[in-house]
C-alpha positions in Angstrom: -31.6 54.0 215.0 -32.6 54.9 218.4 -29.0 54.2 220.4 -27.1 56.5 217.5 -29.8 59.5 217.2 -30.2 59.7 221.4 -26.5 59.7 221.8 -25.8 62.4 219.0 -28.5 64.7 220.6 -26.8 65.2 223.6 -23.4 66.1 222.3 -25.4 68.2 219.3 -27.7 69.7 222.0 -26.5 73.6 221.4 -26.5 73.5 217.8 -29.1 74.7 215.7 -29.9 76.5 212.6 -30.6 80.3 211.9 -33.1 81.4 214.8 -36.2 81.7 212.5 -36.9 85.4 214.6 -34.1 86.4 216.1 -30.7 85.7 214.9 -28.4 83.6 217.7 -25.4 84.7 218.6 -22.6 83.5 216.9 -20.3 83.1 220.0 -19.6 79.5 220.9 -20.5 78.5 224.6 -20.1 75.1 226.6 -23.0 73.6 228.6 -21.9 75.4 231.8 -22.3 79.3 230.6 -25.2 78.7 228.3 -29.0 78.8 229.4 -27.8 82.2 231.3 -30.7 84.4 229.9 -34.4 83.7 229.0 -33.4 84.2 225.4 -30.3 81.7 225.5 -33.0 79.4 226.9 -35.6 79.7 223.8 -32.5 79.4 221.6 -31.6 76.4 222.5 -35.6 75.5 221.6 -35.6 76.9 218.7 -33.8 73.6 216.9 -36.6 71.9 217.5 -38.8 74.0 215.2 -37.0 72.5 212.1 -33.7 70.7 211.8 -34.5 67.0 213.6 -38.3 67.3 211.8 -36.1 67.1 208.5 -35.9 63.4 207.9 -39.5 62.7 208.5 -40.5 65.5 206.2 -40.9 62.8 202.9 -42.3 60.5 205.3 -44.8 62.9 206.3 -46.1 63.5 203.0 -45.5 59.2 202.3 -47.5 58.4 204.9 -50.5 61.2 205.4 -50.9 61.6 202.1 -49.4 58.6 199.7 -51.0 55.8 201.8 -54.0 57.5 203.1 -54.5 57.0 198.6 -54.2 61.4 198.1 -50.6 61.2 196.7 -50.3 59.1 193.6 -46.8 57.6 193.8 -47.0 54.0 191.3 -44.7 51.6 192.2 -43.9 53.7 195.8 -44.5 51.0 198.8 -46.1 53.4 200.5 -49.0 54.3 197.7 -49.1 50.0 197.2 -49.0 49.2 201.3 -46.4 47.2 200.3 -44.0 48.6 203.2 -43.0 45.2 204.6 -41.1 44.0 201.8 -38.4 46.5 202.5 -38.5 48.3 199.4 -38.5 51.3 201.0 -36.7 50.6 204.1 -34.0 53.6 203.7 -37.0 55.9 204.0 -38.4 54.1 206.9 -35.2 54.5 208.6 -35.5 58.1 208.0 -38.6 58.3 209.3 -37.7 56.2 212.7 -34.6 58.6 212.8 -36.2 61.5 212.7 -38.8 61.1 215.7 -36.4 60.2 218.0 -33.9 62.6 217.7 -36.9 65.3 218.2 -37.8 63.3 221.4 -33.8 63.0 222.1 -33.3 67.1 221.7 -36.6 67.6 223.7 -35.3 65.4 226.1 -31.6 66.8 226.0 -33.1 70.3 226.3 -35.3 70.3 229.5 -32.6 68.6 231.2 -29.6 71.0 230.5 -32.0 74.0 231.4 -32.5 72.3 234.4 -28.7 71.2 235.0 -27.4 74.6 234.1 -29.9 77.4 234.4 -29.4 80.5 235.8 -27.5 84.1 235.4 -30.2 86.1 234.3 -32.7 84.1 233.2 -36.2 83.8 235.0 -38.4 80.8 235.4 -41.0 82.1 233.8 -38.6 82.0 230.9 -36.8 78.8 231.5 -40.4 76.9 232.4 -41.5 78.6 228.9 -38.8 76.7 227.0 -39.2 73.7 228.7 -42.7 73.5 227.7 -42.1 74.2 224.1 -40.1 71.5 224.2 -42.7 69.2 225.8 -44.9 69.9 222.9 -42.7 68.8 220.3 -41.9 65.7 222.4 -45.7 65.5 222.4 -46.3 65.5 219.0 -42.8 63.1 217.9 -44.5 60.4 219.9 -48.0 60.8 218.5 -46.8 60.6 215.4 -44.7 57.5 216.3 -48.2 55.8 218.1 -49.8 56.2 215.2 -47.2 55.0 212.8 -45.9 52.2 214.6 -48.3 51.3 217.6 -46.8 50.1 220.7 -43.3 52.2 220.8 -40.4 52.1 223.7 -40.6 54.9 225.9 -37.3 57.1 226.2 -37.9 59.6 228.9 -34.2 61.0 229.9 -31.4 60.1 227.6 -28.6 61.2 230.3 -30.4 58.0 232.1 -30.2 55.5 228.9 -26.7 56.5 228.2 -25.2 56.0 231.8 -26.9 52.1 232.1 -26.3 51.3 228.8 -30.2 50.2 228.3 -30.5 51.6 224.8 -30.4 48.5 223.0 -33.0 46.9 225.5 -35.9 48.9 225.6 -39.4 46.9 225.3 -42.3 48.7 223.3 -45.0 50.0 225.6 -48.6 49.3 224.8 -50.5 51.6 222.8 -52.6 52.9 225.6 -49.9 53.2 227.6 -48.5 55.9 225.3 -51.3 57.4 224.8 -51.0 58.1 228.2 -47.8 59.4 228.2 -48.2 61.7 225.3 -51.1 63.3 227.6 -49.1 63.2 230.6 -46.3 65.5 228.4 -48.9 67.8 227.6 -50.4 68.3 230.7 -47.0 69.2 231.9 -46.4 71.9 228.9 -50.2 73.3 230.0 -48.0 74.4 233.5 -45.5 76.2 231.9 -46.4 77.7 228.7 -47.8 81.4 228.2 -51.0 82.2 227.5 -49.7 84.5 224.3 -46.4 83.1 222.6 -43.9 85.2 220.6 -44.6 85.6 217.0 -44.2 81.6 215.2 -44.2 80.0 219.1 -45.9 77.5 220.7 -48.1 78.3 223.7 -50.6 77.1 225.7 -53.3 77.1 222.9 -50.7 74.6 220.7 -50.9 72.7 223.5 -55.0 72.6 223.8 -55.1 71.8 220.1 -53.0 69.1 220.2 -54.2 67.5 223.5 -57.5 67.7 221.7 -56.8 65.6 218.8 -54.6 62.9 221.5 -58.1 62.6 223.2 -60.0 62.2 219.9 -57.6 59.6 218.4 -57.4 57.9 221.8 -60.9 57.6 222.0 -61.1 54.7 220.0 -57.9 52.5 220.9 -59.4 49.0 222.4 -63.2 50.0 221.8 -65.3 48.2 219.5 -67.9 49.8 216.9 -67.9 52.9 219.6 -65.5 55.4 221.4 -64.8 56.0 224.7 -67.3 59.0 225.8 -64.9 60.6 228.7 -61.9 60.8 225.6 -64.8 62.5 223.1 -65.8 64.6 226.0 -61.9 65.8 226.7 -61.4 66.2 222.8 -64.6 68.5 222.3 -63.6 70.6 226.4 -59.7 71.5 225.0 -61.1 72.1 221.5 -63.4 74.2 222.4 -60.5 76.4 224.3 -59.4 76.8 221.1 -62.2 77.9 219.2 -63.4 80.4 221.5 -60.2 81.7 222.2 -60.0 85.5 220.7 -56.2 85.6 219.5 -56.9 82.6 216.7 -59.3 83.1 213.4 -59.7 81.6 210.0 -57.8 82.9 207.4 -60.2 84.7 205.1 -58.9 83.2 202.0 -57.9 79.9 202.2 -54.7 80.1 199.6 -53.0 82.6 202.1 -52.5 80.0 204.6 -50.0 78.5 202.5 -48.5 81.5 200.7 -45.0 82.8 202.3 -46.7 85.7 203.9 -48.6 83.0 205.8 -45.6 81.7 207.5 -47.4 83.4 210.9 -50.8 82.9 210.3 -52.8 83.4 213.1 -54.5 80.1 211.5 -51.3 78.0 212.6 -50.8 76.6 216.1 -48.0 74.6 215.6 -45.7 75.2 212.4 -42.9 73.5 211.4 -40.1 76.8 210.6 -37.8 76.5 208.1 -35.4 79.5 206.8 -33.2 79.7 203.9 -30.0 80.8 204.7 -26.1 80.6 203.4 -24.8 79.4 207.1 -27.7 77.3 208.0 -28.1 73.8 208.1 -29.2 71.8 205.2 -31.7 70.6 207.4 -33.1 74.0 208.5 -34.7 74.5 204.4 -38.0 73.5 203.2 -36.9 70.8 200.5 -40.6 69.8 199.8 -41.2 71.6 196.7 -38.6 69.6 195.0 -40.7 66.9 195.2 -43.8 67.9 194.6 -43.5 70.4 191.8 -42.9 70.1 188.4 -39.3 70.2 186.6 -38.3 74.0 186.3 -41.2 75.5 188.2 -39.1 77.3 190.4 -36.5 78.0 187.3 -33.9 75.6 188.5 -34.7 73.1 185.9 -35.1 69.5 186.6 -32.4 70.0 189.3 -34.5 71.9 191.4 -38.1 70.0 191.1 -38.7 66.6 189.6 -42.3 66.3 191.1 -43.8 65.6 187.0 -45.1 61.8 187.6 -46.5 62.1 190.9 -49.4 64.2 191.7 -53.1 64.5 193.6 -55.0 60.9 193.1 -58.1 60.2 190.9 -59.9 59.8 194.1 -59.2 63.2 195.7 -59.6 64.7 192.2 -62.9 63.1 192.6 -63.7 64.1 196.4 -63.5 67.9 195.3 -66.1 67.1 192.3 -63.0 67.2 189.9 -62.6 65.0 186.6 -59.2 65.0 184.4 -60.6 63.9 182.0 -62.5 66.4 181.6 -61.2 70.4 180.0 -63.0 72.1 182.1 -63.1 72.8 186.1 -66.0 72.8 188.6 -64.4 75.4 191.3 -67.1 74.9 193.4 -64.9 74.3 196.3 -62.3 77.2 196.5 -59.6 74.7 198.3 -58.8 72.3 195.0 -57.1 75.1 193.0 -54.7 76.1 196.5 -54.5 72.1 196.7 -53.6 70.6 193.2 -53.0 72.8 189.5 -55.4 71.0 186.6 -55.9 71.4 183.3 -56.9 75.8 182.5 -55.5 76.6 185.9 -53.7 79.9 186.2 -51.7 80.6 189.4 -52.3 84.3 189.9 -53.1 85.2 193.4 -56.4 86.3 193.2 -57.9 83.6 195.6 -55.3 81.4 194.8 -51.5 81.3 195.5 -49.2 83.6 193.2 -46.6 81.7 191.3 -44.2 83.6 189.0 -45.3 86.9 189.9 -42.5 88.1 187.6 -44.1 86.7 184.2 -40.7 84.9 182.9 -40.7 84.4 179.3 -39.9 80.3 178.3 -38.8 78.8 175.4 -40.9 76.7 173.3 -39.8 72.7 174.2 -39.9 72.5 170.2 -37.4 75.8 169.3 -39.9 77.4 167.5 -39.9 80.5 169.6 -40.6 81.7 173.1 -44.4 81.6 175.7 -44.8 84.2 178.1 -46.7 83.7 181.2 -48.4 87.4 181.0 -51.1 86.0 183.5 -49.0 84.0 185.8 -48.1 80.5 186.0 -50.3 78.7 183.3 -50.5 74.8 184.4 -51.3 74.0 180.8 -49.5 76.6 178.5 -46.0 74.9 181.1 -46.8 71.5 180.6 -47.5 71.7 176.6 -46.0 74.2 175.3 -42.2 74.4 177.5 -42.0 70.4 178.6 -44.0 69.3 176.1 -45.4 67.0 178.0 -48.4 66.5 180.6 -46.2 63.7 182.5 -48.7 63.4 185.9 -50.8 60.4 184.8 -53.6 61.6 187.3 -53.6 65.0 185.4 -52.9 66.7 188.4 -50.1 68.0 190.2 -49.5 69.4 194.0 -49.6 73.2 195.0 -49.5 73.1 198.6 -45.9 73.4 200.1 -44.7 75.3 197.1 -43.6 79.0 196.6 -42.4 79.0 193.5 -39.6 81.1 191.7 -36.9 83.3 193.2 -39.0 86.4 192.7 -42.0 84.8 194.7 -39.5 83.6 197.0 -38.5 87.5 197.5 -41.8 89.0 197.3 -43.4 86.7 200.0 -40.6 85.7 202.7 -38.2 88.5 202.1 -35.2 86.7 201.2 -34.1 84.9 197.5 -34.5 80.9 197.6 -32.2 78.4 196.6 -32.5 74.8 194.7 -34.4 72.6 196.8 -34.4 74.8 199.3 -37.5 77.6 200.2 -38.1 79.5 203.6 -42.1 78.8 203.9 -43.5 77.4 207.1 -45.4 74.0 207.2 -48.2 74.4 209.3 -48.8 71.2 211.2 -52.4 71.9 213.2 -54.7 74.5 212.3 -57.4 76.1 213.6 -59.7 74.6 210.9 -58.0 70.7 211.8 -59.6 71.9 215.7 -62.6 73.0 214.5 -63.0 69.8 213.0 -62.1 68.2 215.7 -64.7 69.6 217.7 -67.2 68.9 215.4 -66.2 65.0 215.6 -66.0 65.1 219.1 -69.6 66.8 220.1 -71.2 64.0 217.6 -69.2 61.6 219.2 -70.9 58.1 218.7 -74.3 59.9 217.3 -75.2 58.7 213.8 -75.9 62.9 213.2 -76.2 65.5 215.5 -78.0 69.4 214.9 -76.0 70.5 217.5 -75.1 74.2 217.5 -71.2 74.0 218.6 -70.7 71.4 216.3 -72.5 72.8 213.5 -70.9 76.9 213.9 -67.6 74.7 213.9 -68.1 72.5 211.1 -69.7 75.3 208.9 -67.0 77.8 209.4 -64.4 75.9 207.7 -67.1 75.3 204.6 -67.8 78.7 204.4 -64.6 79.8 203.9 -64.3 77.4 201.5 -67.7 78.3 199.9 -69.6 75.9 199.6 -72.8 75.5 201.3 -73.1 75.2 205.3 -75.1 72.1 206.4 -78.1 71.9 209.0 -77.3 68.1 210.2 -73.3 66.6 209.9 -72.8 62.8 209.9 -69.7 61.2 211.0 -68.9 61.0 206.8 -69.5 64.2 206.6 -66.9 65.3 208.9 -64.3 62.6 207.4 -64.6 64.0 203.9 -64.2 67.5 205.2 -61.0 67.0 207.1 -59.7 65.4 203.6 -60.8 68.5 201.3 -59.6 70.9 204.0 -56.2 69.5 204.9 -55.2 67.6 201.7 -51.4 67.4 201.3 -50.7 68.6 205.2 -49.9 65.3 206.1 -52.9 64.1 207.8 -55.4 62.1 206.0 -54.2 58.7 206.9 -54.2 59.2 210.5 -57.7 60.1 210.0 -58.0 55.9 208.9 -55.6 54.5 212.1 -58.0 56.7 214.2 -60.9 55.0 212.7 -59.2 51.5 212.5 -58.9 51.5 216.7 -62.8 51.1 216.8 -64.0 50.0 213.2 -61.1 48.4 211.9 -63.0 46.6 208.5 -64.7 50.1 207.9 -61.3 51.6 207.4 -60.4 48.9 205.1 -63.3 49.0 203.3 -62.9 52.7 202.6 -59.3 52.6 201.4 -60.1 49.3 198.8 -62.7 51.2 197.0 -60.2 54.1 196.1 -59.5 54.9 193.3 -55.9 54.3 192.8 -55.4 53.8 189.4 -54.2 56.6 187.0 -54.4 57.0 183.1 -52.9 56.4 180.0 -52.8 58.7 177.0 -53.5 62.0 179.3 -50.4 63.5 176.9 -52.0 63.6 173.5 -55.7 63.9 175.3 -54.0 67.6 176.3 -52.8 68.3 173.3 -55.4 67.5 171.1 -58.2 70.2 170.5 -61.4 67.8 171.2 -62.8 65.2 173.0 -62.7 62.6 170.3 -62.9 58.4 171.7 -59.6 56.8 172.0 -59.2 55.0 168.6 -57.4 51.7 169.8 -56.8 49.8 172.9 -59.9 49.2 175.2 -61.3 51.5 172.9 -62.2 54.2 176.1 -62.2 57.9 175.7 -58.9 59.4 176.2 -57.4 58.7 178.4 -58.1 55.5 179.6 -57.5 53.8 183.1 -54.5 51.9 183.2 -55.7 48.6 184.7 -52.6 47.7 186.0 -52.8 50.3 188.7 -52.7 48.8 191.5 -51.4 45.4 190.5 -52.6 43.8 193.8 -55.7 44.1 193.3 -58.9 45.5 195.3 -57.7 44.6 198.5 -54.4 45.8 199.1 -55.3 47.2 202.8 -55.7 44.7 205.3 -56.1 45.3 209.3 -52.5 44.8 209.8 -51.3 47.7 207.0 -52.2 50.2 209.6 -49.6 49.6 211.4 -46.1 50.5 209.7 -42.8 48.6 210.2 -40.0 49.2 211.9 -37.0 49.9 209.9 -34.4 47.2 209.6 -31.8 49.1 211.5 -34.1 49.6 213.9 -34.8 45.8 214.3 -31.2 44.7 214.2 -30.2 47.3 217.0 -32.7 46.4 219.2 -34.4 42.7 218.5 -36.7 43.9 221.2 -38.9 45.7 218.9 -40.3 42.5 217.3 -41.5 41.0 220.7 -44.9 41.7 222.5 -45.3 45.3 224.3 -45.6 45.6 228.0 -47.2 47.3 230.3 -45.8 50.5 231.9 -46.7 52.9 235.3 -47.0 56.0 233.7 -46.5 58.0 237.0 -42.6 56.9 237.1 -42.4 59.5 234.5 -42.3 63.2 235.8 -41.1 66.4 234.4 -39.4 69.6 236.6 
């Protein structure tokens, strides 16, 4: 849908949704008197904090975490890598949508502050803007190379519109973009401050993210290796990062994603979403609709329908975790702030607080009322008011949720609404760069003992409290980033990166997931033992449905890293299915 979404953004270019720190005024202005102050000048950046990001959100989630094989989904192309037999082509059209109308509004933006800056604003302020909006065009188009590959390049939409080339673009190779997304950054590096306003990006945002460009980029057209002067960038801007005084861990880990973590000092680049009554429909957090179960957030099943879906057998298993088990390890303090199992209570003491406010529930069978004295009870919900344990992995999501009204109050300030919450989706983290560096100082290393590397590494473990390590292996890097950044939308980028240079090693890791889930979890909850199943396979309950997934062992294949365009996509520009070009990055410049 590129033509459409690049021709709305410019006439949509001043609208926006409720300014998520300072309220906008309300006055209506034409292009001409607007981008008259330095704060007219953030305003019109701060759409691209939320609003366009909107229709990629369930792709986000689909594609970090259901086909990376964290997000059980069943019959979902995405959780099958099944996208190419159009199944889900509406949400792929989303997806597409969504990316370039952020690159359209960055686009849109730079230029009118450009074309009609002035009045009183300063271009310290203006330049400020402009590189916030770099950054988000930064990050649209590196989650577009690593979706699609080889994507066109739309640098200045006023340009597109007046030729008429929309419809003709060619895709650019994927070093090529790589290139460009660096290029953008660079640029934002020259004009962003030092220290942002509170929920901004800044220069550190933009060190972050230049680190993980490097770090992915590393291993495009390389073979069993990476490309030591793309490590050595990765670990030089990470390391900005991680010595920079303003950014720290979180102590505890669950406060990252509780509403009072909306600014964490954690978060470089957040997604800001706000609930308001004249906002945009595309300015609210709708992810906890998804992801939680019916009437966890008292709407009933019209406010979350997230029962079937939940955290897969294999991540259960990467944080030591078995449901078919009663009783939890919680060894690693991250599983109960990343998915709710059987005998977990949501209480806020090292974990998120969920109904804070202790409702009182009627029993699913009328025989009287349970109340939560302890907060939210996983089990007492599931058995006692649905009467059912519907997640066939045993598990359901907790990241991205706030919970009731009274949470809602108590952590953001202001009441939520169905399918619709004010908390903050933190998109890189100090922990992600920490990471980052670690993988970047090993570089192509079988281990290293490295000091920076280890300090960085460790940190994140710590907090997480399990023990530090004296020697890291590429493995043990890739297993952290999954346990520390489950459900933020990331693990399967983790698998393109490593498909650029080890493409059958990526493979070979997703086909021996665990993808199946279980049958009989239900009465396995509600019974008061262990006792073996007494018919089918004859398994304990529950047993492994075997028809999970029903393509076999080797649904991944080289080519599912790549994911297709939609079909509007295809049928407005037929472009898109032939070979990518070359392209002279240095026709592209910013001012």
């Amino acid at each position: 849908m590129l033509p459409v979404v690049c021709a709305a953004a410019m006439t949509l270019g001043l609208t926006g949704c409720e300014d998520f720190l300072n309220r906008p005024d309300d006055s209506s202005y034409t292009l001409s008197d607007f981008y008259k102050s330095d704060e007219q000048c953030l305003q019109a950046a701060n759409i691209l904090y939320s609003v366009p990001w909107y229709d990629f959100f369930r792709g986000w989630i689909q594609v970090g975490e259901t086909m990376s094989g964290n997000h059980y989904m069943g019959s979902n192309g995405f959780w099958r890598l099944t996208l190419k037999d159009g199944t889900v082509d509406g949400q792929l059209a989303d997806m597409s949508a969504s990316l370039w109308a952020v690159n359209a509004r960055a686009n849109t933006i730079i230029e009118n502050i450009n074309r009609y800056g002035g009045g009183t604003s300063t271009e310290v302020g203006r330049n400020t803007a402009k590189g916030e909006a770099l950054v988000w065009k930064a990050l649209a188009y590196f989650f577009m190379v690593r979706i699609y590959g080889a994507v066109p390049i739309v640098h200045n939409n006023t340009e597109l519109m007046a030729t008429g080339e929309y419809s003709s673009l060619y895709r650019i190779k994927i070093n090529y973009v790589y290139d460009y997304i660096i290029m953008t950054l660079k640029k934002a590096l020259e004009w962003l401050p030092e220290t942002p306003e509170k929920g901004r990006v800044g220069k550190y945002a933009a060190y972050g993210l230049l680190a993980k460009v490097y770090l992915t980029k590393s291993g495009y057209g390389m073979s069993g290796s990476r490309n030591q002067d793309d490590l050595d960038q990765a670990a030089k801007y990470a390391k900005l990062v991680a010595d920079h005084y303003e950014y720290w861990l979180e102590p505890e880990y669950a406060d990252i994603f509780r509403g009072s973590g909306n600014f964490t000092r954690e978060a470089l680049i957040s997604w800001r979403w706000v609930v308001a009554s004249d906002s945009y429909w595309t300015a609210y957090n709708s992810l906890q609709s998804d992801l939680a179960i019916a009437g966890f957030d008292e709407y009933g099943s019209g406010g979350a329908w997230g029962n079937w879906v939940g955290p897969s057998l294999d991540l259960q298993a990467a944080f030591g975790e078995d449901a078919t088990k009663k009783t939890r390890n919680n060894y690693d303090k991250r599983r109960k702030s990343t998915m709710m199992m059987y005998g977990d209570v949501y209480d806020g003491n090292g974990c998120p607080s969920f109904w804070r406010d202790h409702p009182t529930k009627a029993k699913s069978d009328g025989s009287g009322t349970v109340t939560f004295s302890n907060g939210f009870d996983w089990t007492m919900y599931c058995r006692d008011v649905l009467n059912s344990f519907d997640s066939s992995t045993g598990a359901n999501a907790v990241k991205h949720l706030v919970g009731n009204n009274e949470d809602h109050l108590a952590e953001i300030g202001t009441p939520n609404g169905q399918m619709k919450t004010g908390l903050a989706t933190h998109i890189l983290r100090l922990a992600d760069v920490y990471l980052i560096l670690a993988e970047a100082t090993l570089g192509n290393a079988e281990s290293t003992t490295d000091a920076t590397a280890l300090r960085a590494f460790n940190a994140v473990r710590d907090r997480a409290g399990v023990d530090e390590k004296t020697s890291i292996t590429f493995d043990d890097i890739f297993k952290e980033r999954r346990l520390e950044l489950a459900y933020e939308g990331d693990y399967w980028y983790d698998f393109v990166r490593l498909s650029y240079y080890k493409p059958a090693e990526a493979v070979a890791m997703i086909n021996a997931q665990n993808r199946k889930n279980y049958i009989g979890l239900n009465d396995y909850y509600k019974s008061t033992n262990d006792a073996p199943y007494a018919g089918g396979d004859g398994l304990m309950i529950p047993r492994i449905n075997k028809e999970e997934p029903p393509t076999g062992d080797n649904y991944c294949t080289p080519e599912s890293f790549t994911v297709p365009f939609p079909e509007t996509d295809l049928q407005m520009n037929p472009h898109l299915n032939e070979e990518p070009q070359d392209a002279d990055i240095s026709q592209y410049t910013y001012h």
